[in-house]
C-alpha positions in Angstrom: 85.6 8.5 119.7 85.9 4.9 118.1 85.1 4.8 113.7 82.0 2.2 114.6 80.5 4.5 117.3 81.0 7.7 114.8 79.4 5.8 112.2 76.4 5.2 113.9 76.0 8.6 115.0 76.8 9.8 111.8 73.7 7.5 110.2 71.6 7.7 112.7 71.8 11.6 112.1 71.5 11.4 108.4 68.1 9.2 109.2 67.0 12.0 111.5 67.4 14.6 109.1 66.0 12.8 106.5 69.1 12.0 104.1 70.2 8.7 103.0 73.4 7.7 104.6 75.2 7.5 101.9 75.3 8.9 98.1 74.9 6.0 95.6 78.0 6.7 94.1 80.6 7.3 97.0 82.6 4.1 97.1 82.3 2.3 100.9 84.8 0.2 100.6 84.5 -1.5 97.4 87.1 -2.0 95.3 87.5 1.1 92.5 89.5 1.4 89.7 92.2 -1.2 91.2 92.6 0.6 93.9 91.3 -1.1 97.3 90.1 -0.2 100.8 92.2 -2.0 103.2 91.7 -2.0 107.2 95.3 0.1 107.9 97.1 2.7 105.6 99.5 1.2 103.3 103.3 2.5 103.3 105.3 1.1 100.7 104.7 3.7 98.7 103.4 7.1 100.3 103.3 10.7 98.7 101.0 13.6 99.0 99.6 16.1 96.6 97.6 19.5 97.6 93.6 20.0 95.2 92.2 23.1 95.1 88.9 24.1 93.9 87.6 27.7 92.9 84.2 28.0 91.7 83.6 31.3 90.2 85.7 32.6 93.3 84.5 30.8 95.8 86.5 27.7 97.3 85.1 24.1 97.0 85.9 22.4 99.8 87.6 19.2 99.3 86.8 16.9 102.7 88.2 15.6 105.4 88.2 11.7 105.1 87.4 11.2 102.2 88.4 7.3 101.0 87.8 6.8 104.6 84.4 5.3 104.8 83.2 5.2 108.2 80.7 2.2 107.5 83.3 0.0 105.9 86.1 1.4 108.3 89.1 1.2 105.9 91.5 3.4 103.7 91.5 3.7 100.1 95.0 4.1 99.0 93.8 7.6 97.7 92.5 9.3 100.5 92.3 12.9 103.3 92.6 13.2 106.7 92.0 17.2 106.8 89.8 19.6 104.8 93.1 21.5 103.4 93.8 19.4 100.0 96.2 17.6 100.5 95.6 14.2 99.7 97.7 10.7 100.7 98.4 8.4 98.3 99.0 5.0 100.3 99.4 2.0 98.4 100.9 -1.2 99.0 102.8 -0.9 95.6 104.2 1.9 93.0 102.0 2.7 90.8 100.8 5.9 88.7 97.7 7.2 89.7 95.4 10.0 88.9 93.2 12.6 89.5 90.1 10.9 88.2 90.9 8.4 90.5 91.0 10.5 93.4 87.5 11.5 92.4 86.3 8.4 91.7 87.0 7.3 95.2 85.9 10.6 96.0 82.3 9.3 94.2 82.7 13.6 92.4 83.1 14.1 88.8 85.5 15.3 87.3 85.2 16.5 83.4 86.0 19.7 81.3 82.1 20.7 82.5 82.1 19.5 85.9 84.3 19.2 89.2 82.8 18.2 92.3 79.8 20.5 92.5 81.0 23.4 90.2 79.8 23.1 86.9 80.9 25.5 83.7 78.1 27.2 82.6 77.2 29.8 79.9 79.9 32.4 80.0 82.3 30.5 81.7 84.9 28.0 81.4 87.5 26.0 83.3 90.8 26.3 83.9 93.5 24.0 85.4 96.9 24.8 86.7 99.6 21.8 87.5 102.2 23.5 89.5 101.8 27.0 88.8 102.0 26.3 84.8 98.5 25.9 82.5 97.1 22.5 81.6 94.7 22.0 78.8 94.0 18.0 79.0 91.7 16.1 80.5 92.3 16.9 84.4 91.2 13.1 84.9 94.5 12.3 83.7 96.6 14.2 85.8 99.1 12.1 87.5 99.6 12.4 91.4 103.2 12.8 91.9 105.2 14.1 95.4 103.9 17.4 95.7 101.4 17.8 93.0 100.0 21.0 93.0 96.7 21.4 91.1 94.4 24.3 91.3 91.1 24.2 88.8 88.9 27.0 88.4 86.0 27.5 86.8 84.8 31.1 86.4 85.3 34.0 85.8 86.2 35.7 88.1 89.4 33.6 88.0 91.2 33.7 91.8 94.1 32.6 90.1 97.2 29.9 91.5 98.3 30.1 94.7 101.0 28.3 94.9 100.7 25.7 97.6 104.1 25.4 100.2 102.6 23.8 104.0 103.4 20.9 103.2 104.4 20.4 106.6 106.9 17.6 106.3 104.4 15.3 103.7 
């Protein structure tokens, strides 16, 4: 099915069920933090990295297309194509870029409090693995490098990393 047609289902069902279209604060295709949405994936520089989420055991599910706007109909040079984590870094030039700029495209925080939707609470805390070994900064500064592997947790009970491996030639 073509982008346009899927994005008018896809508004016409948020109208039905009585949603806005949109959050306020997902990009559509606006430029953010530098990084822009362009009408075809970039290749000059392309990597992948793999995001996983635990919140107090359970998995936060990081989406499919996201930096993929269906209204605008472009690609952020941070974006996903599959629910699985891994996210494409696209760009047209090389460049560092981060985690907190995945989730700003993404339009989630990201903090020592709060990732995506799970939030540290009382008797809790987070924790945040860069390929398999500990990290204590800011997880908005991690950089995206080939075959990042980040796994934050907040809990407990702590799920603990799972080294990702599919990378399935990315």
């Amino acid at each position: 099915m073509h982008r346009p047609i899927l994005a008018a289902l896809a508004l016409s069902a948020a109208i039905l069920c009585g949603v806005g279209a949109a959050r306020a604060d997902v990009p559509n295709g606006e430029t953010v933090r530098g990084i822009r949405c362009d009408p075809a994936e970039q290749v000059a520089f392309h990597i992948h990295q793999h995001l996983a989420i635990w919140d107090h055991g359970k998995p936060v599910q990081i989406p499919a297309d996201v930096g993929r706007p269906l209204l605008a109909n472009c690609f952020y040079w941070l974006h996903t194509h599959t629910p699985d984590g891994i996210i494409h870094v696209e760009s047209p030039t090389v460049r560092t870029f981060t985690l907190g700029d995945f989730f700003a495209v993404w339009g989630q925080p990201l903090s020592r409090t709060q990732v995506a939707t799970a939030r540290v609470g009382p008797g809790s805390s987070l924790r945040v693995w860069v390929d398999g070994s500990r990290y204590t900064g800011d997880p908005a500064k991690i950089e995206l490098l080939q075959h990042t592997d980040i796994t934050i947790e907040i809990g407990p009970p702590w799920v603990g990393v799972k080294p990702f491996t599919d990378w399935q030639g990315n």
